[in-house]
DRENTI-606949 format. One record per residue (C-alpha): residue in one letter; x, y, z. Coordinates in steps of 0.5 Angstrom, whole numbers, plus 500, padded with zeros to 3 digits. Example, Ala and Ser with C-alpha at 12.3 -4.5 7.8 and 13.67 -1.06 7.14 Angstrom:
REM residues 2
A525491516S527498514
//
This chain:
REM residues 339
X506179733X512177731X518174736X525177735X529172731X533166736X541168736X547164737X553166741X560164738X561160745X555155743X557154736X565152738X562148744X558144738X564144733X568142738X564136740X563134733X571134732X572130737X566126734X571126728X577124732X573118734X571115728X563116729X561119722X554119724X555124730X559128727X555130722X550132726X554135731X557139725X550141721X548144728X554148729X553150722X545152724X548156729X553159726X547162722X544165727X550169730X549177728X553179722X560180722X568176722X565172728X559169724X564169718X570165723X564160726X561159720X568157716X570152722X562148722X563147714X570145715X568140720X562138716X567137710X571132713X567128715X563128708X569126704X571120711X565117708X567118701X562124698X567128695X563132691X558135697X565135701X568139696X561144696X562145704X570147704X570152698X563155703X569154709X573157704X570163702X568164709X575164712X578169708X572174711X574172717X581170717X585174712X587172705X593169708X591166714X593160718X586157717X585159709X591154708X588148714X582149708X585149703X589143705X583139706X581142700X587138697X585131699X578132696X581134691X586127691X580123693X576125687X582124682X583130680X591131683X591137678X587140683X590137689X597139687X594147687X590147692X597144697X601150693X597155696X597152703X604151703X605158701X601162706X603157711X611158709X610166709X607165717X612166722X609163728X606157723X605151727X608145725X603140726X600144719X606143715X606136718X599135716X602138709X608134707X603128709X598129704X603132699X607125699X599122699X599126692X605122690X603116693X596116689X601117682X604112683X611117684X614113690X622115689X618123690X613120696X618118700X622124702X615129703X613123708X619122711X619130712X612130715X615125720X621129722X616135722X610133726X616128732X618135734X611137736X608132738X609124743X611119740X604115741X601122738X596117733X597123727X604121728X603113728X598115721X605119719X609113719X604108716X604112710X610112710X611105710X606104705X611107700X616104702X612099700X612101694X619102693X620096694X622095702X617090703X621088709X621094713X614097711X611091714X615092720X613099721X606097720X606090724X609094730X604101730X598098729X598095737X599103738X593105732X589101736X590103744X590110742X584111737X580104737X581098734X574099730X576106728X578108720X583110719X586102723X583100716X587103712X594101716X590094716X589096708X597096707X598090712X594086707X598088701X604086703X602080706X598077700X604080695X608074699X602069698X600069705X593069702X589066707X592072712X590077707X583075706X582076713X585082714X581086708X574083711X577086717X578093714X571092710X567090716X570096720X568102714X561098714X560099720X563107720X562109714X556105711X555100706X555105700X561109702X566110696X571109700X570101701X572101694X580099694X580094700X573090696X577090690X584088693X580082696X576081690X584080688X586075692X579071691X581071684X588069685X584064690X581060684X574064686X572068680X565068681X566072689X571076686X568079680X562081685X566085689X569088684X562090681X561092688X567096688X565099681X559101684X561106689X566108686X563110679X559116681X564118686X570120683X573123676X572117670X580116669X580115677X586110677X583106682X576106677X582104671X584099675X577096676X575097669X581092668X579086673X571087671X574086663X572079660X581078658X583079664X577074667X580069662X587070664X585069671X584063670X591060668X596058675X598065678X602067684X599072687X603078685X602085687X595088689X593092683X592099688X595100695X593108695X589108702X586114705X592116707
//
């Protein structure tokens, strides 16, 4: 004799999600996903409907996240256009959550490499979330941050600047001031300060707010690495390489201990401290950490990723050779955080 099959309710599969999110908000990867593939099996398990489809959309977009934190872009990918499909059954078309999916969509996408597709997916969240007219403003925040993102990865700093400094205005209306999106606002922006030029003040910024990144989300969560990441940057452009080495083992050690040792995401802060070693004299540590780097990033990301590029270059036997003449420390080959 055969049972009757086990159901969910809504209530249980947002108990668990919810749970994972503040998992995620945390930085633990690992009880995120667990949390978020629960959620997905319970979200299975509801009758079929608009419920199951809206639970559904809400596990995989939980379980995207986490995917692509630690640097599975290709199975992140798979999890938001399965929340994606999801959501517009449930949602609508041009609901407010298809285009929170389709922004997560877009940073994949960035991460990936593949800015074309990042660029369209931003597209279509902006004009369904232009077209709301009760649309939150921590979403269009969150946007105009990953559209600056966008331009930052291509290097288009003059084009970064304003899109940042709108997500900024945009988000300080809505949120306090130690909101930690917030602070993760103003430390992109001062990334691409950075890249305008305007060392000074970016390294202000990011000197004055890592305290409150810290006191708020933890001194050992990831996204304190990436600010660390662009702290390091700047300093060792200055030549204060001995304080850059630090801070780049600090971002690696925090990104190990989270995200794993085989997480594509270590590979911008292991090739900007192989960077300083090389300039340090020590050719030998740097070229294993840009193999390293090379490594996890390969299988990761499209082949003409400018962060694969620009490890191509530093593992090459010219550029070797050339580092081993006198050099001032200059600018660290890739600055682009997970921004």
């Amino acid at each position: 004799m055969t049972g009757r099959p086990v159901v969910s309710t809504t209530g249980q599969v947002d108990e668990v999600a919810t749970a994972a999110a503040a998992a995620a908000d945390r930085g633990d990867i690992a009880e995120t996903e667990r949390l978020a593939r629960r959620a997905l099996g319970l979200a299975g398990r509801l009758e079929p409907g608009p419920d199951r489809y809206r639970a559904r959309a809400r596990a995989l977009r939980v379980l995207g996240t986490v995917l692509r934190a630690s640097g599975r872009y290709a199975v992140a990918e798979q999890a938001f256009a399965g929340a994606l499909e999801a959501a517009r059954a449930g949602f609508g078309e041009e609901s407010r959550e298809v285009a929170e999916i389709l922004n997560d969509l877009g940073m994949t996408f960035k991460y990936a490499g593949r800015f074309g597709d990042a660029e369209a997916a931003y597209r279509g969240a902006r004009a369904i979330l232009e077209s709301l007219t009760d649309v939150d403003p921590e979403d269009l925040a969150a946007l105009f941050h990953n559209l600056g993102g966008l331009a930052h990865a291509r290097g288009d700093f003059a084009a970064a600047e304003p899109l940042a400094r709108r997500a900024i205005q945009i988000r300080s209306r809505a949120v306090e001031p130690m909101d930690p999106a917030l602070l993760l606002d103003r430390s992109a922006h001062a990334a691409i300060l950075d890249g305008l030029g305007r060392t000074d003040e970016a390294e202000a910024v990011i000197r004055g707010l890592l305290p409150d990144l810290e006191s708020v989300v933890g001194p050992e969560h990831p996204e304190v690495a990436v600010a660390l990441n662009n702290l390091a940057a700047i300093v060792q452009r200055r030549g204060a390489l001995d304080e850059a080495e630090r801070l780049y083992r600090r971002v690696i050690a925090i990104k190990q201990a989270r995200l794993g040792r085989d997480s594509a995401t270590l590979a911008i802060p292991l090739n900007n401290l192989g960077t300083v070693l090389r300039h340090a004299g020590r050719l030998g540590e740097a070229t294993a950490l840009f193999e390293r780097a090379f490594r996890l990033l390969q299988p990761a990301v499209e082949d003409d990723h400018p962060t694969l590029r620009i490890l191509r270059r530093n593992l090459s036997p010219s550029t070797e050779a050339t580092s081993r003449q006198p050099t001032s420390p200059g600018r660290p080959p890739n600055l682009v955080g997970q921004t």
